[in-house]
C-alpha positions as CSV (number, residue, x, y, z in Angstrom):
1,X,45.7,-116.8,136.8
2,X,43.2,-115.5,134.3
3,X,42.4,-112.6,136.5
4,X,46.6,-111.7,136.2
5,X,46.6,-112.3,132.7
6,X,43.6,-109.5,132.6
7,X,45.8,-106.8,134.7
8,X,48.7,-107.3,132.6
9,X,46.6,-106.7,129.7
10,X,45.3,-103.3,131.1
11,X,49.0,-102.6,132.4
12,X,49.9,-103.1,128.4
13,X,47.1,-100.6,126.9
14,X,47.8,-98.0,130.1
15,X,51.7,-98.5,128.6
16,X,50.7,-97.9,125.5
17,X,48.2,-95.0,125.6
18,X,50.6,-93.2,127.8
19,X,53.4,-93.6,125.3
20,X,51.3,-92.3,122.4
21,X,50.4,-89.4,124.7
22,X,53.8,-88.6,125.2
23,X,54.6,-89.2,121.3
24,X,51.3,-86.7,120.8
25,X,52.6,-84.5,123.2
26,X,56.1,-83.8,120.8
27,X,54.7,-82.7,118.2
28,X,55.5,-79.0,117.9
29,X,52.8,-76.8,116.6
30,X,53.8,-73.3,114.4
31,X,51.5,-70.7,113.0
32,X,53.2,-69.5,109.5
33,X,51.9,-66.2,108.5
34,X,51.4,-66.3,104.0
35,X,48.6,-64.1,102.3
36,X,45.3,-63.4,100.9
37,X,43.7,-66.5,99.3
38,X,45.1,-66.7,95.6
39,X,48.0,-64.5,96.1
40,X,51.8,-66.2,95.8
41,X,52.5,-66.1,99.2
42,X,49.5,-67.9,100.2
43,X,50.4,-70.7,98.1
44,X,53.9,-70.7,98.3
45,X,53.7,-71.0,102.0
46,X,50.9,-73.6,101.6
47,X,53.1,-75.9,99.6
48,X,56.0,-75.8,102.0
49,X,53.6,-76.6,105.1
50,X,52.3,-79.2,103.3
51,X,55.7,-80.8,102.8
52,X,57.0,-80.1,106.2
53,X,53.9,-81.6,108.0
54,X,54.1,-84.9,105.8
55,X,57.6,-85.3,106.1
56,X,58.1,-84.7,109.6
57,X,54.5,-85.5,110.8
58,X,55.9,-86.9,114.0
59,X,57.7,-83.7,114.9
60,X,55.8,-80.9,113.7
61,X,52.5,-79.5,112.8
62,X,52.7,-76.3,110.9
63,X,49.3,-74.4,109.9
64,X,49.5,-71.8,106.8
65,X,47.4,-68.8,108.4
66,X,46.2,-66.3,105.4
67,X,46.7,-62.8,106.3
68,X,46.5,-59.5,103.9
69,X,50.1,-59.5,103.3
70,X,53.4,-58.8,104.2
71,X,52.4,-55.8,106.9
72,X,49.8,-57.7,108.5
73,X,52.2,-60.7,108.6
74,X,54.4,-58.6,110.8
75,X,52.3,-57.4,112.8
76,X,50.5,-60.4,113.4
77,X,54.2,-61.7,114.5
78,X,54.5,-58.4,116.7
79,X,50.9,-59.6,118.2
80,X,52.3,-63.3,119.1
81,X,49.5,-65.0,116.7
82,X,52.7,-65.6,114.0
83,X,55.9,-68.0,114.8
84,X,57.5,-67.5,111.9
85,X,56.4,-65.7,108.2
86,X,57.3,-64.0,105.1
87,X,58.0,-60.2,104.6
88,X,59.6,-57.5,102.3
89,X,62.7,-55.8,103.6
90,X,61.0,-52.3,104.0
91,X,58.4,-53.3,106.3
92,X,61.4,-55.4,108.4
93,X,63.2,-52.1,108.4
94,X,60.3,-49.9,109.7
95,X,59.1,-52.6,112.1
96,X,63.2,-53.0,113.3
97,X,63.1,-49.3,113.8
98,X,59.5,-48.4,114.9
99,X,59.2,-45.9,111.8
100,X,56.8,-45.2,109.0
101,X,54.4,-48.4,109.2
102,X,55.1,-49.1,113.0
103,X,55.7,-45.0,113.8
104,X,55.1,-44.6,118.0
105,X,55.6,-48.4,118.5
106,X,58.2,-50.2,120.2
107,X,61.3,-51.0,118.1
108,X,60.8,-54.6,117.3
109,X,64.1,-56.8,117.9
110,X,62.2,-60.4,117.9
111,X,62.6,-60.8,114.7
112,X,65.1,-63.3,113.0
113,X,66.5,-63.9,109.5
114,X,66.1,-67.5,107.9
115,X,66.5,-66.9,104.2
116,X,66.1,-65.0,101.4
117,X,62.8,-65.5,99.2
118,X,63.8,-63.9,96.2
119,X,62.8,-60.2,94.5
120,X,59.2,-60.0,93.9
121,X,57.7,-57.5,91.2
122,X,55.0,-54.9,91.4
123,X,53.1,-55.2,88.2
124,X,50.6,-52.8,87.0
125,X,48.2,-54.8,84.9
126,X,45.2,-54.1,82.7
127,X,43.1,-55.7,79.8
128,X,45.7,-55.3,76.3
129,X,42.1,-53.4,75.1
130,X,43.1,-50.6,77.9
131,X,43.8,-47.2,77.1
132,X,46.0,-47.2,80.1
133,X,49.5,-47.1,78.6
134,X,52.1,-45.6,81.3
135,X,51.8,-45.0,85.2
136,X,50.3,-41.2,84.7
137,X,47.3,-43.4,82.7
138,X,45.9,-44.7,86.1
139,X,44.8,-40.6,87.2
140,X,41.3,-40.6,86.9
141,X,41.0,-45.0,86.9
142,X,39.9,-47.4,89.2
143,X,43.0,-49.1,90.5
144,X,42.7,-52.6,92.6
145,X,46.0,-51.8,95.4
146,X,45.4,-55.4,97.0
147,X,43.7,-56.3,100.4
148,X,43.8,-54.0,103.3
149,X,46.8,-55.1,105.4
150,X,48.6,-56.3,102.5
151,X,52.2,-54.7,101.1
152,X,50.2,-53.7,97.8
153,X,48.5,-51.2,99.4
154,X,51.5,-49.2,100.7
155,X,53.7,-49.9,97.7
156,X,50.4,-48.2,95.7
157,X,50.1,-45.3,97.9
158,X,53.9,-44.7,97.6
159,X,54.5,-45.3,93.9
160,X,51.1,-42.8,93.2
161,X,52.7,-40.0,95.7
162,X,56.2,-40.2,94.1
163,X,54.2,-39.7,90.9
164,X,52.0,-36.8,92.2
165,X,48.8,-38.5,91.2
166,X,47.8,-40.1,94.9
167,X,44.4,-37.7,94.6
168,X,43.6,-39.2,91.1
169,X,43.1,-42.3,91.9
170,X,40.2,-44.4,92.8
171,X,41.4,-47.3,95.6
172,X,39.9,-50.4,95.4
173,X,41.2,-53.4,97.6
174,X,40.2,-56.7,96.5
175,X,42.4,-60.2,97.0
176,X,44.5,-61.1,93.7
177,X,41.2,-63.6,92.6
178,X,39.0,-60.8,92.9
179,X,41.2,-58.1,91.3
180,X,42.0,-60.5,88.2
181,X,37.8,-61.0,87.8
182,X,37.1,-57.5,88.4
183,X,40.3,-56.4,85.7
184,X,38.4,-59.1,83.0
185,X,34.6,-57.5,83.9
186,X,35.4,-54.2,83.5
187,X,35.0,-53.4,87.3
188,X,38.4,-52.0,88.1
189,X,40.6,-50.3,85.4
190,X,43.9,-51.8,86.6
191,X,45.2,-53.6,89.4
192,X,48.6,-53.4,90.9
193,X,49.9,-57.3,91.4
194,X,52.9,-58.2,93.6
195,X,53.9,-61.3,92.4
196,X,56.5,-63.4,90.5
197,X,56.2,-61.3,88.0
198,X,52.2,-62.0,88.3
199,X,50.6,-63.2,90.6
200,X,48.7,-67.1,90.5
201,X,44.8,-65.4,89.4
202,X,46.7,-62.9,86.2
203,X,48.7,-65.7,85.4
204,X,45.5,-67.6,85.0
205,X,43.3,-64.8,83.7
206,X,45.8,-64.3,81.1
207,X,45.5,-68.1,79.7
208,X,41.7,-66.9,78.7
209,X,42.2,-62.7,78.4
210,X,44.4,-60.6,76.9
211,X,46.3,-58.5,79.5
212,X,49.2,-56.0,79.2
213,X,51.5,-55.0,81.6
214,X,51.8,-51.5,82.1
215,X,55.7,-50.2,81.9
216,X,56.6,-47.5,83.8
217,X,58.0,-44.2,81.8
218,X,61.6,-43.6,82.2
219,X,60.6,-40.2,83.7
220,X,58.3,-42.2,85.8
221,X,60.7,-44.6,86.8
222,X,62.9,-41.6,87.8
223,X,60.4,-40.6,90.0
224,X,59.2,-44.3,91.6
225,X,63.0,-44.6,92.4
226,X,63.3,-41.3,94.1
227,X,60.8,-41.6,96.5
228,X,61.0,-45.2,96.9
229,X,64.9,-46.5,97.4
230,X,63.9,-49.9,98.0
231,X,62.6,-50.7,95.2
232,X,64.8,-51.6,92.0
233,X,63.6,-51.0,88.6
234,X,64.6,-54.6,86.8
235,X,63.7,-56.0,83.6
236,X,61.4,-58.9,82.7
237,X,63.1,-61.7,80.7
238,X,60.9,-62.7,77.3
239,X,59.1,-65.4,77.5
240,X,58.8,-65.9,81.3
241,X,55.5,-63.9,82.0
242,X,52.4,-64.0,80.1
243,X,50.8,-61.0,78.4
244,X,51.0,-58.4,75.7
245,X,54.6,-58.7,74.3
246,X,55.8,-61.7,76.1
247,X,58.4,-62.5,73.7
248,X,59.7,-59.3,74.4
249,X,61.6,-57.9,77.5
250,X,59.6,-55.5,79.8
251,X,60.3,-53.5,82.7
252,X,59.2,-53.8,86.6
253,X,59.9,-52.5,90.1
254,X,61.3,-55.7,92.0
255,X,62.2,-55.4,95.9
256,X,63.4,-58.2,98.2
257,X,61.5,-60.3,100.6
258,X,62.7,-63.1,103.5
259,X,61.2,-65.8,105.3
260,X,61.8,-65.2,108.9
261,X,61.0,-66.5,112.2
262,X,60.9,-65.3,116.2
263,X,63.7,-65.2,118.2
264,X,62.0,-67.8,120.6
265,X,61.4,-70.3,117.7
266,X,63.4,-73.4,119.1
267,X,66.8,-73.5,116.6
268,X,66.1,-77.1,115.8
269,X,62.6,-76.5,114.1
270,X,64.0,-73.0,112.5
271,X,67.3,-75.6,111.3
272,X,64.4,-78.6,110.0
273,X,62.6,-76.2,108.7
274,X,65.2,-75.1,106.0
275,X,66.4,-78.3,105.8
276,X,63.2,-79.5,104.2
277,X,62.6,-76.7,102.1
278,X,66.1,-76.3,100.9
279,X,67.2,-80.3,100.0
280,X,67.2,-80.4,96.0
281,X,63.9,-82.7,95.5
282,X,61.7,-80.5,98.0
283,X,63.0,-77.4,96.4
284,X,62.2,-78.3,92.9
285,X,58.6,-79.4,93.5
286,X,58.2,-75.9,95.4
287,X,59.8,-74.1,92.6
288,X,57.3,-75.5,90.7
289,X,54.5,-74.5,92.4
290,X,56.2,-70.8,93.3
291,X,59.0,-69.7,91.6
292,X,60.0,-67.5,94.1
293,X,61.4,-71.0,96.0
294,X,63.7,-71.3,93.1
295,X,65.4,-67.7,93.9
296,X,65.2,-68.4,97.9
297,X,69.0,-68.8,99.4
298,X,71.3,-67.1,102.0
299,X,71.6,-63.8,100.5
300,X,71.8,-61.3,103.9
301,X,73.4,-58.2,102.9
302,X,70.0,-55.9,102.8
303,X,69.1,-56.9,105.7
304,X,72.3,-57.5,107.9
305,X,73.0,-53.5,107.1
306,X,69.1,-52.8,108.9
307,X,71.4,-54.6,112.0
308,X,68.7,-57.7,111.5
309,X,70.1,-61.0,112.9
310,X,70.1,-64.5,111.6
311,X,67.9,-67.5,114.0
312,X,70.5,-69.6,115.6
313,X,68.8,-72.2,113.9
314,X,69.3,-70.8,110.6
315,X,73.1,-69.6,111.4
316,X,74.1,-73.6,112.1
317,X,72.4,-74.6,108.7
318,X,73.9,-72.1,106.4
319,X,77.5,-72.9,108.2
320,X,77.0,-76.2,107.7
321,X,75.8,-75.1,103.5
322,X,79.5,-73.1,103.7
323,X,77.5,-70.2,102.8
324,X,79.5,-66.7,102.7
325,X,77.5,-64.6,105.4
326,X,77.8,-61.1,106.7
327,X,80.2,-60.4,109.5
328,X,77.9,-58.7,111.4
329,X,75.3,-61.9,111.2
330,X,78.1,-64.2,112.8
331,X,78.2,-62.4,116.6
C-alpha cells in the first residue's frame, strides 16, 4: 500500500514537471532591435518590452537588443538576429528597393508595417556660449554625427553634402551620453541629436548647461530640402524642448519612423503586441517615458506608396480600431 502511495506520488511530480515544461516551452521569445545606450529608441523600446514581458509573461519573452540605430536595425533584421524593430522610412525605402544604403543587395520584401512611431527631429545642438549660430557655422568644427551604424550618421553626411560643407567637417561618432558630455567639456563643438526634439542625455544636460539649438538658415533649409525629400522642415512648439529660447518657437528637420516586424512573425504576437502598447493606460505610461509613443498610430500613407505591406497581425488589429488604411495595404 505505502509503496503505491509512493508511485502515485512520483506519477504526480512527473505530471507536473512535464506540464510546466510544456507551459515553459509556450513562451515565445523575440529579439526587438532599439538603439545606442541613452538614445530614445533604446529607451522607448526598453519601456514597451518591459510592459509586454510583465503582462504577458506566460506568452512571451521579448529582449530589447541595442544596436547603432535605425540602419543597423535593419540590417540586423536583413541578418535574421532582429524579429521585429524600429526604423525611419528612408532606410525602409532603400532596403525595399536595394538602393543607396543596401545598393548591390537583394531587394528586401520581409519586411512588415505595424505602426507609425511618430516624426522624430534632427537637432543640431551646441553650448548657448557657442559661436556656432546657423548650419554653415559647423565648417571647420567638431561635429558628434551619432554611433556608427546609427541613422545620425547618414542624415549628417547628407544634410553637410546638400550644404557643400561635407569636407569641412570634423566626424566624430559617440552614443547620445557621450556626445552630450563631450558637447558640455568642450570635446566636440556640436552634436547632431535625433530625438524628440532632443534626445534623453541633451534633455538632461540641459537641466545643468545652457545649450542652444542651432536653426537652420532659410537658404539652408532650401538646400537640406533639396537634397533630402524626406525630410520636412517643421517647427518646434514653445515651451516643449529645453534650451536657449524655449518660450519661443524654433525650427527642425522632422522625418517619419515605424515600428515594424518580419513577415514570419506569428500574427498573434504582432496583434498582442499592439494590443499592449496601444490600450490607453499602457500608452500613457510610455508616453511618459518617450513621447514619441504619444504620436505612434496607424498612419501608412508614406509607406504604403514605397509598396510596403502591413503584418497580418497588425491589419486584424487596426480593422478591429476602424482605422482608415490605404487601399493598397488591404490585398
Amino acid at each position: 500500500m505505502k509503496t503505491r502511495k509512493m508511485a502515485m506520488v512520483w506519477i504526480g511530480v512527473l505530471l507536473l514537471c512535464t506540464v510546466s515544461g510544456a507551459n515553459a516551452a509556450e513562451v515565445q521569445k523575440y529579439v526587438w532591435g532599439s538603439g545606442p545606450m541613452g538614445g530614445l529608441w533604446r529607451i522607448g523600446v526598453g519601456a514597451a518590452v518591459q510592459l509586454i514581458n510583465e503582462q504577458m509573461k506566460d506568452k512571451y519573452f521579448y529582449t530589447a537588443a541595442a544596436s547603432g540605430g535605425g540602419i543597423e536595425n535593419v540590417r540586423r533584421m536583413i541578418g535574421g538576429e532582429f524579429d521585429t524593430t524600429w526604423a525611419h522610412t528612408n532606410v525602409i525605402q532603400e532596403a525595399l528597393t536595394g538602393t543607396g544604403l543596401f545598393e548591390n543587395q537583394k531587394p528586401y520584401k520581409d519586411m512588415r508595417a505595424m505602426i507609425f512611431m511618430g516624426d522624430q527631429a534632427v537637432c543640431v545642438v551646441a553650448l548657448s556660449k557657442s559661436p556656432i549660430k546657423s548650419f554653415n557655422d559647423l565648417a571647420g568644427k567638431k561635429v558628434n554625427v551619432g554611433a556608427p551604424g546609427g541613422i545620425g550618421v547618414l542624415i549628417a553626411k547628407s544634410m553637410f553634402k546638400a550644404l557643400g560643407i561635407e569636407d569641412k567637417v570634423k566626424l566624430s561618432f559617440l552614443n547620445p551620453e557621450g556626445a552630450a558630455q563631450g558637447v558640455k567639456d568642450g570635446h566636440i563643438d556640436a552634436a547632431l541629436a535625433p530625438g524628440s526634439p532632443f534626445t534623453p542625455s541633451f534633455t538632461e544636460l540641459a537641466r545643468s548647461t545652457p545649450i542652444r539649438l542651432i536653426e537652420p538658415t532659410k537658404e539652408e533649409a532650401d538646400k537640406i530640402e533639396k537634397g533630402l525629400p524626406y525630410m520636412d522642415l517643421k517647427v518646434i512648439a514653445p515651451n516643449t524642448a529645453p534650451g536657449e529660447n524655449a518660450d519661443k518657437p524654433r525650427k527642425a528637420f522632422f522625418w517619419g519612423q515605424y515600428w515594424v516586424a518580419k513577415a514570419s512573425m506569428p500574427d498573434q504576437a504582432v496583434y498582442d503586441a499592439l494590443k499592449i502598447t496601444q490600450e490607453p493606460k499602457n500608452r500613457e505610461m510610455l508616453t511618459k517615458v518617450m513621447k514619441l509613443w504619444g504620436e505612434s498610430g496607424p498612419v501608412f500613407g508614406p509607406v504604403a506608396k514605397m509598396g510596403l505591406q502591413l503584418h497580418p497581425g497588425a491589419l486584424k488589429y487596426w480593422k478591429e480600431k476602424g482605422a482608415k488604411l490605404p487601399p493598397e495595404m488591404l490585398k
